[in-house]
C-alpha positions, 0 to 999 in steps of 0.5 A: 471143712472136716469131720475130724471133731464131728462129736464136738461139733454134735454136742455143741449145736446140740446144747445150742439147739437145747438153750433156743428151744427152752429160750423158746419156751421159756418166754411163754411162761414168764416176763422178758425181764425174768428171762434175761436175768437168767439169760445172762448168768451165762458168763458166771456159767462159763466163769466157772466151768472155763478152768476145768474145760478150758484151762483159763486162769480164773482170778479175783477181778474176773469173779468180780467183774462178772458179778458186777455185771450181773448185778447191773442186769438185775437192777436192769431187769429187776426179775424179783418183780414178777415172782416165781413162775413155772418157766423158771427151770426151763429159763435157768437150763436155758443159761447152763446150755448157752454157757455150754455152747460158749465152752464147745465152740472155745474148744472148736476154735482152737482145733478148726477153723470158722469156716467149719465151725459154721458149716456144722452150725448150720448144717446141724441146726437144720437137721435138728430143726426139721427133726422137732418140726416134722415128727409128726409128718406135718411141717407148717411153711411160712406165709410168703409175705414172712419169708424176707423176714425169715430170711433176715432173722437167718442171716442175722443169726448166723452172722452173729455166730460168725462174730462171737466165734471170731471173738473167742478165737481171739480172746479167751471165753471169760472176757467174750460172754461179758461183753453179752451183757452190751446187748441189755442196754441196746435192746432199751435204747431200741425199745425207747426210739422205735417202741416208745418203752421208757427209759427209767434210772433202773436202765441206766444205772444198771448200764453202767454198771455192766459197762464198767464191769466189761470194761474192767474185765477187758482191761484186766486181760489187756493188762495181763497180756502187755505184762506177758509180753 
């Protein structure tokens, strides 16, 4: 653990801490599907930033897989139902600084190691946390009978930190953020077996078509590395 990128570290958990607060805010104006759509413009966000920050190649089929995707999350989420809304912009800026996140931990994993990447996550987020939570000299705590799930939400949270920067020290970011798109179809599987949501074609077709642009993607960029070899 060092301090040798501690500016790095600050705009990352900075543009991370921005993207959950709008996330935040966003899901009080407008419907969950609305906000997803957007949520998972990232990839086409870090698509188009990846070469001027990260110098990866940016390719036809890469373009075309992630709007493939994306495509599938629409017909998933179908946003255009609910109409405009003012959590639009807050939801759109929640996107841009998740994309931003994705680039700032890329360049952090070619430069430190996960280990201080997650110190500074978790030391900065808390610091921003308790900043928001107690500018006005009143921090509200948590019921007891919260606490365990508090705890689980932490341990959840980080974990997933842990994997997705594990995953972009593997692999480059524009073949990483597609594969967010897995989580739509989960949170449906989820919501049919213990929320008793349905289940529609919408869902499904929409399911593979972000399966197929994933597996598209990462078989693209297997194909590339086998030629490399």
């Amino acid at each position: 653990i060092t301090t040798s990128q501690l500016g790095l570290h600050f705009t990352r958990n900075l543009a991370h801490f921005t993207g959950q607060n709008l996330w935040f805010y966003a899901v009080t104006l407008i419907p969950f599907a609305q906000l997803f759509a957007f949520e998972f413009s990232v990839p086409i966000w870090v698509m188009l930033a990846a070469p001027f920050f990260l110098g990866e190649r940016l390719n036809a089929l890469r373009v075309f897989s992630v709007f493939v995707g994306f495509f599938g999350i629409l017909i998933v989420t179908r946003p255009w139902i609910a109409g405009l809304a003012p959590g639009i912009l807050p939801a759109a800026l929640c996107a841009i600084a998740f994309a931003a996140t994705s680039i700032f931990t890329k360049q952090l994993t070619k430069i430190t190691t996960i280990t201080c990447i997650m110190f500074w996550l978790t030391t900065l987020q808390l610091i921003f946390g308790l900043i928001c939570a107690g500018y006005d000299g009143n921090i509200t705590l948590p019921a007891a009978s919260n606490i365990p799930w508090v705890a689980l939400i932490g341990v959840c949270g980080l974990l997933a930190h842990f994997c997705i920067t594990r995953a972009l020290q593997l692999a480059p970011a524009t073949v990483v953020t597609p594969v967010d798109f897995c989580r739509l179809p989960i949170i449906a599987i989820i919501g049919y077996a213990f929320y008793d949501e349905p289940i529609d074609a919408y869902i499904i077709g929409g399911a593979i078509l972000i399966f197929a642009a994933n597996y598209l993607n990462i078989w693209s960029e297997n194909k590339t590395k086998k030629a490399s070899i």
